[in-house]
C-alpha positions as CSV (number, residue, x, y, z in Angstrom):
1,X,9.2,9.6,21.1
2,X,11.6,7.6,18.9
3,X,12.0,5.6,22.8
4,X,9.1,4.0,22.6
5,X,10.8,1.9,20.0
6,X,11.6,-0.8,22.9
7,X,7.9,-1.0,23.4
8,X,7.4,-1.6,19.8
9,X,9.4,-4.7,19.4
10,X,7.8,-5.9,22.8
11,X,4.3,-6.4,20.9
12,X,6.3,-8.0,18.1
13,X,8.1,-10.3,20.3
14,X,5.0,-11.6,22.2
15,X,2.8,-12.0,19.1
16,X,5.8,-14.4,17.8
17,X,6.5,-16.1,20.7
18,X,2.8,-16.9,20.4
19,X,3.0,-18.4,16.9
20,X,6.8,-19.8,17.4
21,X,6.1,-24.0,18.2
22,X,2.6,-24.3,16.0
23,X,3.2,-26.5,12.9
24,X,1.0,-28.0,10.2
25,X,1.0,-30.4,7.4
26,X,2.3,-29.0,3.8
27,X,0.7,-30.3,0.9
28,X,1.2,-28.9,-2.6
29,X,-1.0,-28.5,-5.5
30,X,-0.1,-29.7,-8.8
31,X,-1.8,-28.3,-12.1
32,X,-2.6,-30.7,-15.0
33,X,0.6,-30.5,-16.4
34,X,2.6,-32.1,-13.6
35,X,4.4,-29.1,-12.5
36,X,3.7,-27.4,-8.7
37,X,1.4,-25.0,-9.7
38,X,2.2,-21.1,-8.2
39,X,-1.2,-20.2,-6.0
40,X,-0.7,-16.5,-5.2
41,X,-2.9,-15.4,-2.5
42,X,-3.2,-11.3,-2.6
43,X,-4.6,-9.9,0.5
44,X,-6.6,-7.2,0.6
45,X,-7.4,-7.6,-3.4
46,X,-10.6,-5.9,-3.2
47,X,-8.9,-2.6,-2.9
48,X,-7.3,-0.6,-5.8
49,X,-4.1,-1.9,-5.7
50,X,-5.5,-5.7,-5.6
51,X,-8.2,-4.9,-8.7
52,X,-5.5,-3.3,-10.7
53,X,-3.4,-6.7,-10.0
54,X,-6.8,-8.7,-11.2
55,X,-6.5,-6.5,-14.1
56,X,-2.4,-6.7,-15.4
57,X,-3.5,-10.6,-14.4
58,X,-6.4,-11.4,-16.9
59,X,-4.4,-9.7,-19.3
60,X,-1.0,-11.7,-19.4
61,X,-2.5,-15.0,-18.0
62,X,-0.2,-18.2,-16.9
63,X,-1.6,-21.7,-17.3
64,X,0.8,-22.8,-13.9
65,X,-0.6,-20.1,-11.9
66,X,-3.9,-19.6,-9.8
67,X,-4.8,-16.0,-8.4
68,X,-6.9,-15.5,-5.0
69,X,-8.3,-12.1,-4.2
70,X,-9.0,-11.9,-0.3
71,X,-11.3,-9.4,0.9
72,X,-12.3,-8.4,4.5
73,X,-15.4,-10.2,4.1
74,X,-13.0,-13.3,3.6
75,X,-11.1,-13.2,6.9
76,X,-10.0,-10.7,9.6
77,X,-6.2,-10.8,8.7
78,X,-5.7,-9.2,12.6
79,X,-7.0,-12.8,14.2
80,X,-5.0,-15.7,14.3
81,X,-7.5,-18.6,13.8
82,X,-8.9,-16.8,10.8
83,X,-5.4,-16.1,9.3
84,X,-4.9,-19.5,10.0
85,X,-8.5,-21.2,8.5
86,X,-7.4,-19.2,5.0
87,X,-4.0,-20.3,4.4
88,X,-5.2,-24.3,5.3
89,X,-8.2,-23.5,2.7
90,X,-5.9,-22.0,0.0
91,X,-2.4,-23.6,0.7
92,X,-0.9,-20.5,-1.1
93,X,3.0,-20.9,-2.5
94,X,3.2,-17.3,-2.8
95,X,1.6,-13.9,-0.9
96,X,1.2,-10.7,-1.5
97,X,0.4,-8.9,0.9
98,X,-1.7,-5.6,1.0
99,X,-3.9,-5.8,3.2
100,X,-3.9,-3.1,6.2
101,X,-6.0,-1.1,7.8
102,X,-5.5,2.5,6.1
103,X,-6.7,6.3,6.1
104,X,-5.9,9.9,5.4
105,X,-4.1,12.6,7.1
106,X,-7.1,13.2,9.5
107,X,-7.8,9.4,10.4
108,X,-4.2,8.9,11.4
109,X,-4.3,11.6,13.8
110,X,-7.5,10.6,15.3
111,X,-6.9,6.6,15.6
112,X,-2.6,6.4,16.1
113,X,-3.2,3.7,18.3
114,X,-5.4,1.6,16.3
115,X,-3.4,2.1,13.3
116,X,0.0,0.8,15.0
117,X,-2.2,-2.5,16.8
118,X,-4.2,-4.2,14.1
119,X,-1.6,-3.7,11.5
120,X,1.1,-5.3,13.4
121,X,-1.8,-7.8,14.1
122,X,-2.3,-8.8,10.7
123,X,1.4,-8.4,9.5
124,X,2.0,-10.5,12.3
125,X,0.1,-13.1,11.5
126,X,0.4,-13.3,7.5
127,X,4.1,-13.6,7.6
128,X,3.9,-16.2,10.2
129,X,1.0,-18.4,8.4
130,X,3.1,-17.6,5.5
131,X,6.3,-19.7,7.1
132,X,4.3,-22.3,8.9
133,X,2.5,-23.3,5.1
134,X,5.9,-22.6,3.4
135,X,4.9,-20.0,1.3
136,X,7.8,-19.5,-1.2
137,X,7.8,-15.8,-1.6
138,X,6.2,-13.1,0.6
139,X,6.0,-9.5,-1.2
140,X,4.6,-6.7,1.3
141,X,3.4,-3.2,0.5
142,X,4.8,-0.1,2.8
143,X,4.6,3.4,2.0
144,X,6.6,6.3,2.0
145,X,5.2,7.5,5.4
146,X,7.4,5.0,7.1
147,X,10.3,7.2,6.4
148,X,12.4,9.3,9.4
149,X,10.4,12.8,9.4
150,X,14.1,14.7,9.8
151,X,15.6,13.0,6.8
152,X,17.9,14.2,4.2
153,X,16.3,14.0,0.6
154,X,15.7,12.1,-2.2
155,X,14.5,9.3,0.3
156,X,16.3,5.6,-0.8
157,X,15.8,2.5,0.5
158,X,18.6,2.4,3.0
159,X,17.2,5.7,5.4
160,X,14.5,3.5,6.4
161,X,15.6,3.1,10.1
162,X,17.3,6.8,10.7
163,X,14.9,8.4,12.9
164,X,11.4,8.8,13.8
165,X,7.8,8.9,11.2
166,X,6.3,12.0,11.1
167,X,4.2,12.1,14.3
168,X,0.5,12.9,11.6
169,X,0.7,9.2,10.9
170,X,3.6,7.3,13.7
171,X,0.9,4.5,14.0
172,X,0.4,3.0,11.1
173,X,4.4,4.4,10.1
174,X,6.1,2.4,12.6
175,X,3.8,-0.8,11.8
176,X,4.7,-0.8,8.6
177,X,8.2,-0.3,9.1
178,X,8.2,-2.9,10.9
179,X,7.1,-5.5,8.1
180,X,10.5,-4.9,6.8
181,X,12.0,-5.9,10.3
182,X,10.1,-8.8,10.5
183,X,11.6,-9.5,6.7
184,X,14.9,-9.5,7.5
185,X,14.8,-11.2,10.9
186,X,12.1,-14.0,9.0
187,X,15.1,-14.1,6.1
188,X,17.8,-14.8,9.0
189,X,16.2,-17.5,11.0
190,X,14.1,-19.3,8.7
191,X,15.5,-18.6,5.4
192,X,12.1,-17.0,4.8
193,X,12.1,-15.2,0.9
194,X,10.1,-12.1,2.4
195,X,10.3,-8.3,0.8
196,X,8.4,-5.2,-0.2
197,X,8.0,-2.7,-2.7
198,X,7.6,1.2,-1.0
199,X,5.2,3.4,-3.5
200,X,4.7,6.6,-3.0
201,X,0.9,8.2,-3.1
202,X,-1.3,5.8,-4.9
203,X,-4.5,6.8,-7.0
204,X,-6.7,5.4,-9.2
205,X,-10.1,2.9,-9.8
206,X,-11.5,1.3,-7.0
207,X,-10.2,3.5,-4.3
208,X,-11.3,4.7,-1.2
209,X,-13.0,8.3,-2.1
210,X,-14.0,8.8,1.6
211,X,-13.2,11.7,2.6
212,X,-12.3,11.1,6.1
213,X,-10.7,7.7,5.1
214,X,-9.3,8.4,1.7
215,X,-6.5,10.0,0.4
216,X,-5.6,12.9,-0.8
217,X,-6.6,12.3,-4.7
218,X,-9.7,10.3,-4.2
219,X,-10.6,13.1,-1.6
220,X,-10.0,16.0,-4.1
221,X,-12.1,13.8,-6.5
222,X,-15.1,13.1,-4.1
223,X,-14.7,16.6,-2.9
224,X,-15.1,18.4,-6.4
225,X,-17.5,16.1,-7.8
226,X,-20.2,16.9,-4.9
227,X,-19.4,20.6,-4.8
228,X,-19.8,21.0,-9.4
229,X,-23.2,18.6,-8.3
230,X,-24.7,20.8,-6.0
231,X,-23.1,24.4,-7.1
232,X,-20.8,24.9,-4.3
233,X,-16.4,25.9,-3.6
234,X,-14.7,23.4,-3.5
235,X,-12.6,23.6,0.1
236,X,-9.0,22.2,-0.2
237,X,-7.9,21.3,3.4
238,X,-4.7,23.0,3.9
239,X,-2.3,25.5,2.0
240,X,-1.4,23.5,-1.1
241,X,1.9,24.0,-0.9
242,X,3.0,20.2,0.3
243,X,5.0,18.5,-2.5
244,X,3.9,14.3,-3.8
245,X,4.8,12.3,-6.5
246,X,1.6,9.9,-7.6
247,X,1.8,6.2,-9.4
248,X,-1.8,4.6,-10.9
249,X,-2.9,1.4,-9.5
250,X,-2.3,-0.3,-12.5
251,X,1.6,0.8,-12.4
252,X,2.0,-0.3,-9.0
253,X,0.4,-3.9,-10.1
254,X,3.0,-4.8,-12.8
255,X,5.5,-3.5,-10.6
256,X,4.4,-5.6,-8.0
257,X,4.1,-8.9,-10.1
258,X,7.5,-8.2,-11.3
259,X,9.0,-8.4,-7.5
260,X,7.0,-11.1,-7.0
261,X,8.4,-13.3,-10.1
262,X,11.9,-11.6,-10.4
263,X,13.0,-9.0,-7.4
264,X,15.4,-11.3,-5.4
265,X,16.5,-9.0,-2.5
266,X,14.8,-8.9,1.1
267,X,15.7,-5.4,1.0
268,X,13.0,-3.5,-0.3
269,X,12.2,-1.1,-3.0
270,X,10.9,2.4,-4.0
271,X,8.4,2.2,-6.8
272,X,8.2,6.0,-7.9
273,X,7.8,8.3,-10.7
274,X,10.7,10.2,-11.1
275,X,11.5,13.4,-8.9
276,X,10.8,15.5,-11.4
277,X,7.1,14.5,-11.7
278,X,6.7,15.5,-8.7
279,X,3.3,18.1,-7.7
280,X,1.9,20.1,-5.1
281,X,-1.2,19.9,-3.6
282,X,-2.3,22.8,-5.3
283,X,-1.1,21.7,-8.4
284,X,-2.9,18.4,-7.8
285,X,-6.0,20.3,-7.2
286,X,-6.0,22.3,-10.3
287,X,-5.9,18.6,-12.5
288,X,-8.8,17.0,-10.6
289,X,-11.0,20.6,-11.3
290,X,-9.7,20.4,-14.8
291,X,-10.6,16.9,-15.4
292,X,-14.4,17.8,-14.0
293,X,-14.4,20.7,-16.0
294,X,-15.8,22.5,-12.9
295,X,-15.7,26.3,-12.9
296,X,-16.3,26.9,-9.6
297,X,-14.2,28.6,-6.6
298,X,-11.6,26.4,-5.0
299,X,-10.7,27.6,-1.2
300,X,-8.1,26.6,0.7
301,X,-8.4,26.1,4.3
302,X,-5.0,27.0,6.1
303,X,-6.4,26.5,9.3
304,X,-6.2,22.3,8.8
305,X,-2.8,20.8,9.1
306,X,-0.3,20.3,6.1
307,X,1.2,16.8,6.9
308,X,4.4,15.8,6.0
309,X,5.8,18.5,3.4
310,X,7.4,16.6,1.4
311,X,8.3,12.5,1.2
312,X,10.1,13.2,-2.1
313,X,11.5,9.4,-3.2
314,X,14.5,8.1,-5.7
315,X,13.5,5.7,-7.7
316,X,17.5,5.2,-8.8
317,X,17.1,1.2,-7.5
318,X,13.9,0.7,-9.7
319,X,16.0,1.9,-12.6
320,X,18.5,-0.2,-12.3
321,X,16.5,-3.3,-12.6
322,X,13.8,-1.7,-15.2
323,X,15.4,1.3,-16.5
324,X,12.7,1.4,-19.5
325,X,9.5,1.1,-17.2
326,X,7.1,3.9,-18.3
327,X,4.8,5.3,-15.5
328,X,1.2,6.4,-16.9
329,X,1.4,10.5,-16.8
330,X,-0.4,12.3,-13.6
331,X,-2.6,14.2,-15.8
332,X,-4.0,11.6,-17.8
333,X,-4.4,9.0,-15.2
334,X,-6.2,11.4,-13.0
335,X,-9.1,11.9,-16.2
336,X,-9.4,8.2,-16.1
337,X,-9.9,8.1,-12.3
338,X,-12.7,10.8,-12.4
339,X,-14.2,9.2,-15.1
340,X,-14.3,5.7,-13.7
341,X,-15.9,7.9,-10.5
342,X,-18.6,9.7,-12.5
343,X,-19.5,6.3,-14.2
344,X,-19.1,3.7,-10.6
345,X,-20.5,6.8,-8.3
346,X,-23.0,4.9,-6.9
347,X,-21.3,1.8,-6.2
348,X,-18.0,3.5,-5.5
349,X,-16.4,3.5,-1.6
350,X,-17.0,6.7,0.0
């Protein structure tokens, strides 16, 4: 109930009130040129989002910058000390933060209240190292999910707040929404240059293809690949009928540096394809069986819950600011996925 909202900020209150009177000594590092060199430390860079960022990075290299990738293996973002012990190693000037813990449809029902704790956990405790090392910029990733499930669409940036998640995935909704509270209130008191970018559904290399964990792509792609291996239908959980638009991994990573250098607003924004682009499930399906070249029966099992039928998002505010940006189409990034499956099966998450 949207009630509970009280409760909410109770958790965020007490973990800040924890943090507010700990200080540290700043110091700076300084690249060979003279200048204060930029040391952006992504979290969570060993998912697909933070290879594809290691990717767009290698490729358009700056001699005044220095990229850290944090994995889990690295720190557990949801405890203080450890937060802590990595920003004093790294001393970054800039964050990006995408770390989180993260699942499909079916994991968000089953774990709500996990979802909602570590993530405001680790939130929690990034922005905060984040103002106590005097990190210059902060750039956070949401998702769509966070959005009021009674909404009014195309979704924009400003119906954040208006009502309740969809109660498939409140949990990890309402923690995320609340990164962009914490923004604002961080922006207010401190002067803290926090924001985030809100993609919609995310595919591409590296991801999680679990098919209790994963998403819904990745899922299709694990799913379809085991059944054209061993001969059997492919099932499709639900009708088919629920309406996404999808952005690659490598998209979402030039977007992302270009908040982080250039996006000045706390406010955040949509990264999206346009409305238009677009699919259903079923739709979606029909791509991934295509790209396998599987000729095998698809079934869809109506009996498993839907989700959210649509989240469709503007993208009217990315426009503005890169009106020439060209998103890599559904079809062909979805060959490149499978492909990069097929090839990295055995080492691949799932």
């Amino acid at each position: 109930r949207w009630d509970n909202t009280a409760a909410l900020n109770q958790v965020l209150s007490t973990a800040a009130t924890n943090f507010l009177f700990k200080t540290t000594k700043i110091s700076f590092q300084v690249s060979m040129s003279g200048k204060t060199e930029m040391v952006v430390l992504v979290t969570g860079g060993s998912g697909g989002v933070g290879h594809a960022i290691q990717t767009i990075v290698e490729q358009n290299k700056c001699t005044d910058e220095k990229w850290i990738f944090l994995s889990s293996k690295d720190a557990d973002l949801s405890i203080e000390a450890e937060t802590r012990a990595v920003f004093e190693k790294y001393r970054p000037t800039h964050v990006i933060h995408l770390a989180a813990m993260v699942g499909g449809l079916y994991r968000n029902l089953k774990y709500s209240c996990d979802f909602l704790r570590l993530n405001l956990l680790m939130n929690g405790n990034v922005l905060e190292m984040s103002r106590l090392y005097n990190v210059k910029k902060v750039v956070s990733c949401l998702s769509t999910c966070i959005f009021p499930d009674k909404t009014t669409f195309p979704l924009d940036e400003t119906m954040i707040h208006d009502g309740p998640p969809h109660y498939s995935n409140y949990g990890y909704s309402m923690a995320k929404r609340m990164i962009d509270v914490m923004n604002h209130c961080y922006h207010r008191q401190y002067g803290c240059n926090y924001t985030a970018v809100i993609p919609t559904n995310l595919y591409g290399p590296y991801d999680n293809f679990n098919l209790e964990d994963g998403h819904v792509l990745p899922g299709l792609i694990n799913k379809v690949y085991t059944a054209k291996k061993n001969g059997t239908p492919v099932t499709v959980w639900g009708t088919g009928r629920p309406l996404r638009q999808f952005v690659h991994f490598l998209d979402l990573a030039k977007l992302i540096i270009w908040t982080l250098r250039e996006y000045k607003e706390i406010s955040p924004i949509l990264l999206s394809v346009d409305e238009e682009d677009e699919i259903t499930i079923k739709e979606l399906a029909e791509m991934v069986v295509e790209a396998f070249d599987f000729k095998g029966e698809v079934i869809y099992d109506t009996s498993k819950s839907d989700g959210q039928f649509k989240k469709t998002a503007s993208n009217d505010k990315l426009k503005k600011y890169l009106p020439d940006f060209e998103f890599t189409p559904i079809r062909q990034g979805i060959k490149e996925t499978v492909d990069w499956f097929i090839k990295n099966y055995e080492t691949a998450r799932k």
